[in-house]
N, C-alpha and C positions, 0 to 999 in steps of 0.2 A: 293309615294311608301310606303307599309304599310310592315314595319320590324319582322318579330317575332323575341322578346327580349328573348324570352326562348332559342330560338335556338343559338341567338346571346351568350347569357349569357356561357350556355354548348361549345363552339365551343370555346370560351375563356379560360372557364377553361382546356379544353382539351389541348387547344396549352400551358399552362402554364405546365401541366404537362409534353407534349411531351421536352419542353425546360429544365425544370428540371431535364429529363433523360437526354438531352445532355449533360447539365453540369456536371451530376453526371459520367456521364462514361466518360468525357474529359479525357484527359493524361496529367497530370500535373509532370512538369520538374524540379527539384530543383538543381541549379546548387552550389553545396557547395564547402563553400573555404577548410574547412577542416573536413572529417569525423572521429568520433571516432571510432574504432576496438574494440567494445566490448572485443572480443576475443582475444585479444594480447594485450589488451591496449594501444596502440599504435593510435595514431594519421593518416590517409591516407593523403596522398595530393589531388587537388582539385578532385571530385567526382560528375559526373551525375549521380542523382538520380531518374530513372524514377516510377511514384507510379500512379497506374489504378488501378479502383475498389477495393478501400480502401488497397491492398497491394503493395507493391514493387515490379516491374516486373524486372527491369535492375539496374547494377548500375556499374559504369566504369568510368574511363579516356575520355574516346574519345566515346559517343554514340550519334547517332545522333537524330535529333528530327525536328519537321513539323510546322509550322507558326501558327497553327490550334492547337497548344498546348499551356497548361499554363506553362507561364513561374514563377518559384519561385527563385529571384535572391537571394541567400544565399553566394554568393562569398566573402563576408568580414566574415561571420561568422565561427563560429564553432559548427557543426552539432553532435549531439547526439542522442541514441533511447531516449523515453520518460523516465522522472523518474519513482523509484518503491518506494512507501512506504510500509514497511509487517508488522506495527503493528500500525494500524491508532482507534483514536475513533472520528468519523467524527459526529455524533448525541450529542457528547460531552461541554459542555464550561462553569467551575465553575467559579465562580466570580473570581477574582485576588486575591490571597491569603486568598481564602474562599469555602476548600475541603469539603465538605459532601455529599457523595456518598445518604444515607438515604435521606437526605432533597429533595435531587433532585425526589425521587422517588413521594412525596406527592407534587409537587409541579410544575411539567412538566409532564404536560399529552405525551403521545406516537406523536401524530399529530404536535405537538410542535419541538420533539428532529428531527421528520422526515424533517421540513422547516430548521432546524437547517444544518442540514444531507444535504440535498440540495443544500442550500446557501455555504457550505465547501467544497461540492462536485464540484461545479463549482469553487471556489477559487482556487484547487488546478489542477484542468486542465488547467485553464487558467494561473497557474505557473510552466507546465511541467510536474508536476504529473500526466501520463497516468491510470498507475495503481496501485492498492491502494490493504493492505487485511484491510477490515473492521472488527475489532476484537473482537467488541460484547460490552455489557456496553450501549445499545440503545435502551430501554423500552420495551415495546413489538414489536419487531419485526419492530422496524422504518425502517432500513436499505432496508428492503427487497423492502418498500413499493421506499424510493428513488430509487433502481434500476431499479425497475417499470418502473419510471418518465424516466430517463437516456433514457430506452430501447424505451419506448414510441417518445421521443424526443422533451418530455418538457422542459426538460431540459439539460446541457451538465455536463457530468462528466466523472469520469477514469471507467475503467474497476474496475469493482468488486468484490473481492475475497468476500464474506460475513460469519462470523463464526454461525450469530444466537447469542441465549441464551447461555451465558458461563456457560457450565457442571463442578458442583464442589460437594466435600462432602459436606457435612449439613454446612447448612449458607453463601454458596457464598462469598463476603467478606467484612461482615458486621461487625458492632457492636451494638447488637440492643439486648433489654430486651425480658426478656417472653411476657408481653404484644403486643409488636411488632413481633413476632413469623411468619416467612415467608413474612415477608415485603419485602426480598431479591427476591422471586420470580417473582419482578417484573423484572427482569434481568439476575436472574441464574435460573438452573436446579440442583435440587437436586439429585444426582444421588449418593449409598452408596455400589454397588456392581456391581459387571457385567452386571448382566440382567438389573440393573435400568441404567446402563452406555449404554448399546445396545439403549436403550428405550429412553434415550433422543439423541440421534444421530440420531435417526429417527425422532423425533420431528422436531428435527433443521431441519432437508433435508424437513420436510415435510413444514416449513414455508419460505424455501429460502435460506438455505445456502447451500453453496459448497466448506467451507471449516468447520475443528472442533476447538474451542478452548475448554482446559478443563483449568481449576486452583485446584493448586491441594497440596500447602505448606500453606494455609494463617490462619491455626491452627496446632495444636501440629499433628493432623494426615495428614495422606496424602494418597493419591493413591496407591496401590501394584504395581508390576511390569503386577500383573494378570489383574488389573483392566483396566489400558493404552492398554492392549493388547487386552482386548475386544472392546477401545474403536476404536483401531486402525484396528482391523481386518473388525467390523463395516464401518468405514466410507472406507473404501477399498474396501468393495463390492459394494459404490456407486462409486466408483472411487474418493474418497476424500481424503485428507490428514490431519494429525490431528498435531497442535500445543499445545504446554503446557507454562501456566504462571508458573515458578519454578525459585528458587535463588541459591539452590544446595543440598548438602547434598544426603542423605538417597535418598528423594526424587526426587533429576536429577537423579539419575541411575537410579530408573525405570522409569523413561521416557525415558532415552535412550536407555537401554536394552527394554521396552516393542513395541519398534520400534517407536515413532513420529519423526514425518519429522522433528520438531524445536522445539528449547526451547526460550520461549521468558523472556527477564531480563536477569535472568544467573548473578546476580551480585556476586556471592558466589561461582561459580564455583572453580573448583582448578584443578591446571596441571594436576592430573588426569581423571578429568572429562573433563576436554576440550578433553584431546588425546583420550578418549574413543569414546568423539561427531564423531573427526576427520575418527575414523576406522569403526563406524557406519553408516557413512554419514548424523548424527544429524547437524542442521542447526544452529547457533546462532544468531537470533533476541535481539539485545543487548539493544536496549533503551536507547543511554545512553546520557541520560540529561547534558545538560550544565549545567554553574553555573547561567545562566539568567535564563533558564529553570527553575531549583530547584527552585529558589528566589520566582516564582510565587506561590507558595504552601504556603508560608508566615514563610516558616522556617527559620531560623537565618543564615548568611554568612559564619560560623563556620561549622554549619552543612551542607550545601550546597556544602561549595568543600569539606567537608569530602566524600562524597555520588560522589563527583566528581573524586575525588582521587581513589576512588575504583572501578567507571568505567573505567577510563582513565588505570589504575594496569591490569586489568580485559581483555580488549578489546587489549594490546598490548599482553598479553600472548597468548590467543588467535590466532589472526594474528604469532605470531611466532609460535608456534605450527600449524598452518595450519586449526588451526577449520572452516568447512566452515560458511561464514556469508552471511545476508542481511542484507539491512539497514531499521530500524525501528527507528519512531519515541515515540510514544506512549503520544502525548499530548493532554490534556485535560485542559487545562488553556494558553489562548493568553496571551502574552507579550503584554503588554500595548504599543499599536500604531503601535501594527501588527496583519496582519491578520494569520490567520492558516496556511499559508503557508511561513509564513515569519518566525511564531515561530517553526513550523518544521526544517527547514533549519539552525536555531542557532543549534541545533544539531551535527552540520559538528564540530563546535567549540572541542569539544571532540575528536572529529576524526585527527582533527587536532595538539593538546595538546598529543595526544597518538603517533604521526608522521606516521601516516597511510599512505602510497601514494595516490596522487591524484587517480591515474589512478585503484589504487585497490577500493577505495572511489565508483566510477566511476563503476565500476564493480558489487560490490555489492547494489549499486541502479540501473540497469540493467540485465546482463544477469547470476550475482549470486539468483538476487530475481527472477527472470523468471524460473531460475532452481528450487528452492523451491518452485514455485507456480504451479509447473506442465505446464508451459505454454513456454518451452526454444526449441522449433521446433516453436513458431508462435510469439514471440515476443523477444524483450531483447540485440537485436542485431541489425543492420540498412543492411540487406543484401538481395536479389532474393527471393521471396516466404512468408516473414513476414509481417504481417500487420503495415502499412506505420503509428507505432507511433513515432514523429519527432520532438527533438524537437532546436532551436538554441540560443548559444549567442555569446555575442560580442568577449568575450576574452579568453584566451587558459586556460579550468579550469584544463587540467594538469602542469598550472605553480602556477596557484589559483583556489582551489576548490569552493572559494566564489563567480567564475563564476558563476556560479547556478543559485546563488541568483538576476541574474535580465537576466532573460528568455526574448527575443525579440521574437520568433517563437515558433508557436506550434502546430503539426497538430496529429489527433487522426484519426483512420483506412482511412486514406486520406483525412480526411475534415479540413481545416486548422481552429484553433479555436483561434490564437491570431496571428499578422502580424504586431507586431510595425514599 
């Protein structure tokens, strides 16, 4: 009998596809020992979590379910939405106590920081990290092109906020001779008034992003209240939201008065300007580095918890005044014998030295960062209608926050992407 292999070949691929679809629309079951209540913070007792077509359809006590479903046994665990990070530089990684923003420009091409970007991107999905704001600091336009990959599904990673070219007055935030004169532009936007501030918001949107970062204290001048406000009215007619690099003074007011959604740093803030953030609904992206953290910059022990002492001052005021937060990392240098999601998460360190609660901890890496990223109707929360990002561990990180730190589960709009 003489077979046609064409036909045989096509009839094959066809059935791999047809089975793919079944698997992809299966109704996968996750039976969790305990879920977290974003919203109350509060812990649920055990919880059926049903999740179809990458969101969560049910989630109850007592719901029933068909043979013909996946099961996801999570009953010893402890069930959380996915982490958020809101000030990542994921195209980032100086040497161990070896900062030069400059050098890096002549010396890592874009295609470079983007495998970089990548290989971070997957590191920190596969530690919980759903979603991430990618904060800019990534040659031309690397980011954009990793999300590409992501969407494509070459690769796996979080969800994307992306800021583009950070928008600054003249120099970015360099230190560089006449000779060197716009060597910054490999990473910033120079923007000196309104209409050039309108003009690079469009840029940014036009190469991929969908969030703004501006910087806008890193010399004696800074940004007007009028300037923020063109930048802000801008990305608002694309429906974007704009964040500011600022430490305080002069310049946090008019970021906060000029309406951005966040300040990120904020180490210089003062009760006044926190209560202002508070009435404004200005966000605080704090950053605030541990004393491992600092160390890798190659600064001295002295100076390290100096810089520590004034986050940990900084971050409890805050919190008692009520300023809303997320939690941002902002690292750009790994801790020797971990990977970027390891040296993120020393971070908590702070959070914990400040006596922040777990469960607020918890909050603002879910559904306070969800709130600030425009996205707290579809994500941030583990409940009916949210896309199913999930993630678990072993032990109650409202009695240790340093749960976190070793994630068994992890699933992203329903696709499980880690199952130790």
């Amino acid at each position: 009998m003489k077979f046609n292999t064409r036909l045989i070949h096509r009839l094959t691929f066809l059935t791999c596809l047809l089975l793919a679809g079944i698997v992809n629309a299966q109704t996968a079951i996750i039976k969790a020992g305990h879920v977290f209540d974003a919203r109350t913070g509060k812990m649920l007792p055990p919880q059926i979590i049903v999740v179809k077509d990458g969101k969560i359809q049910q989630m109850g006590a007592h719901i029933p379910y068909t043979a013909t479903d996946k099961i996801i046994d999570l009953s010893d665990s402890w069930v959380l939405p996915g982490l958020m990070d809101c000030h990542v530089h994921m195209t980032v990684a100086f040497p161990y106590k070896k900062v030069a923003i400059e050098h890096m420009y002549v010396t890592e091409s874009t295609a470079l920081r983007a495998l970089r970007g990548a290989h971070n991107a997957e590191i920190l999905l596969s530690n919980g990290f759903t979603t991430i704001k990618e904060i800019g600091n990534d040659g031309n336009y690397a980011s954009a092109d990793v999300i590409k990959a992501i969407k494509k599904g070459w690769i796996q990673g979080p969800t994307i906020f992306y800021a583009g070219k950070i928008i600054s007055p003249y120099g970015g935030q360099t230190a560089t001779d006449i000779e060197h004169e716009h060597l910054w532009e490999y990473e910033y936007l120079d923007a000196n008034s309104p209409d050039e501030i309108r003009k690079a918001v469009r840029k940014n949107i036009y190469y991929g992003a969908n969030v703004i970062k501006l910087v806008t204290d890193s010399y004696a001048y800074h940004y007007s209240q009028a300037e923020i406000e063109a930048a802000v009215s801008e990305a608002k007619s694309a429906g974007m939201k704009v964040t500011v690099h600022v430490q305080g003074g002069e310049a946090a007011k008019n970021v906060i008065l000029g309406g951005a959604a966040a300040i990120e740093h904020g180490v210089e803030l003062d009760d006044e300007l926190l209560r202002l953030m508070k009435s404004k609904g200005t966000f605080l992206v704090g950053t605030d580095l541990s004393v491992n953290n600092s160390l890798t910059y190659g600064i001295d022990t002295v100076t390290a918890l100096k810089y520590y002492q004034l986050n940990i001052d900084r971050l409890k005021r805050a919190y008692k005044i009520g300023t809303p937060m997320a939690f941002g990392s902002d690292i750009i240098i790994d801790i020797p014998g971990k990977d970027r999601a390891q040296t993120i998460l020393e971070v908590l360190q702070t959070w914990k030295d400040a006596q922040i609660p777990n469960d607020y901890i918890l909050q603002c890496m879910t559904i306070h960062a969800a709130t600030l990223l425009g996205i707290e109707k579809e994500r941030g929360i583990i409940a009916p209608t949210f896309f199913a990002d999930i993630i678990a561990v072993k032990t109650n990180p409202l009695d240790t926050i340093d749960a976190i730190k070793h994630t068994s589960f992890v699933m992203k709009e329903g696709k499980v992407i880690r199952r130790d």
